[in-house]
N, C-alpha and C positions, 0 to 999 in steps of 0.2 A: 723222106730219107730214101736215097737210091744206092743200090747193089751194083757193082761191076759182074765182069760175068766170071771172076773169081770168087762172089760170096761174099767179098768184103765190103765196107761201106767204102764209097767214092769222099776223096778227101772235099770237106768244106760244107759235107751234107751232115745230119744227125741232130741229136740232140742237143751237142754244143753249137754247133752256127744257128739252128733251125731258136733257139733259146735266147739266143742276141738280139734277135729281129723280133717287132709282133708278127703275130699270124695276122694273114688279111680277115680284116673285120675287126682286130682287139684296137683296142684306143692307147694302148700302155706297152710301153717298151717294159722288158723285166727292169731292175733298179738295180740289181748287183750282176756282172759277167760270172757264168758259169764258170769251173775249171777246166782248164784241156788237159787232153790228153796225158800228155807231158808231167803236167802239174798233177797230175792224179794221184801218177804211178809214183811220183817224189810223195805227195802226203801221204799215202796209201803207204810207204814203206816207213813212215813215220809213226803212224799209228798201230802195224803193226808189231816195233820197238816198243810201242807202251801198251798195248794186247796184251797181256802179262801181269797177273797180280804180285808175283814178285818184284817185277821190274816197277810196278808202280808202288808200291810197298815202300824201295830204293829211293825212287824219287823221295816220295814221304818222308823219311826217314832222312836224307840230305838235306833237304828245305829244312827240317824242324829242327835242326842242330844250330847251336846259340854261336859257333865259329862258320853258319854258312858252309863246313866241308866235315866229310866223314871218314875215317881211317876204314881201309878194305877190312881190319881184325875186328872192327867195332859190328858187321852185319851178319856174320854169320847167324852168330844168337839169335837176333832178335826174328832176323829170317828163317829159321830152324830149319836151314840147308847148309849144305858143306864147303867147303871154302874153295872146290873147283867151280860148283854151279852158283855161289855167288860170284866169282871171277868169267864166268860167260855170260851172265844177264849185266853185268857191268860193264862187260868191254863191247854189249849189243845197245847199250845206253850210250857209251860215248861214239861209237862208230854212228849212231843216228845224230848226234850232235846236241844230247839233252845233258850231258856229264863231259866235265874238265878234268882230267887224270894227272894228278902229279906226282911223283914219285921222289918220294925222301928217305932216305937210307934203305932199308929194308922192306918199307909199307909205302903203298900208295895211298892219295888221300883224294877223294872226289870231290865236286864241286859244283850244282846245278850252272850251264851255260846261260847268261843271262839274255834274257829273251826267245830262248829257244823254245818253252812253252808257248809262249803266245804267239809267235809264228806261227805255229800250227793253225791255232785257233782263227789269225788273221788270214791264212791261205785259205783256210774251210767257210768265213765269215764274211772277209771284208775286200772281198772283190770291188773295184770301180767300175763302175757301169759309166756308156761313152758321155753321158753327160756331166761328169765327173764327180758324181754323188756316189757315197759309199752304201 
């Protein structure tokens, strides 16, 4: 890894490029492509949306409802918080793209994004390495 004479790493050096390649002497490429940069700071802002035992609570609590969707009046209780801080761990669920927000007369009604879980897990997991094995 090399430093510029700013302190910062010189782009293409690190532990993401130096990870792609074997080091001279290994016999084995890694099998799965690290995340870049890029890609970091996007899952990184996704895990920190589920950080939150409330907000995973939510999830739980969505998923386990026999309509797939849950009215915003039905979490408070179960949550035993107030109907503003379950309205901001809601709207930090759907702004991460884990909740469908629909709004019918009065109440809105949530709705897990489908596939939005496992995205994650596939951004974190299931990188292709250049030999096209996952």
């Amino acid at each position: 890894m090399s430093t510029s004479t700013t302190g910062r790493l010189d782009p293409g050096t690190g532990p993401a490029s130096a990870a792609t390649k074997p080091a001279p002497g290994c016999h084995t490429a890694p099998t799965r492509i690290p995340l870049a940069i890029g890609d970091a700071e996007v899952l990184s802002a996704s895990f920190k949306a589920l950080a939150d035992p409330s907000r995973l609570r939510i999830l739980s609590i969505v998923a386990a409802d026999t309509n797939a969707e849950t009215c915003v009046c039905d979490l408070s209780e179960p949550l035993q918080l107030g109907q503003p801080t379950v309205s901001h761990h809601l709207k930090i669920l759907v702004d991460a793209g884990f909740l469908h927000r629909e709004k019918r007369g009065v109440w809105a009604y949530y709705s897990l994004v489908p596939g939005a879980l496992d995205h994650v897990a596939e951004n974190l997991t299931g990188r292709i390495a250049p030999d096209g094995t996952h």
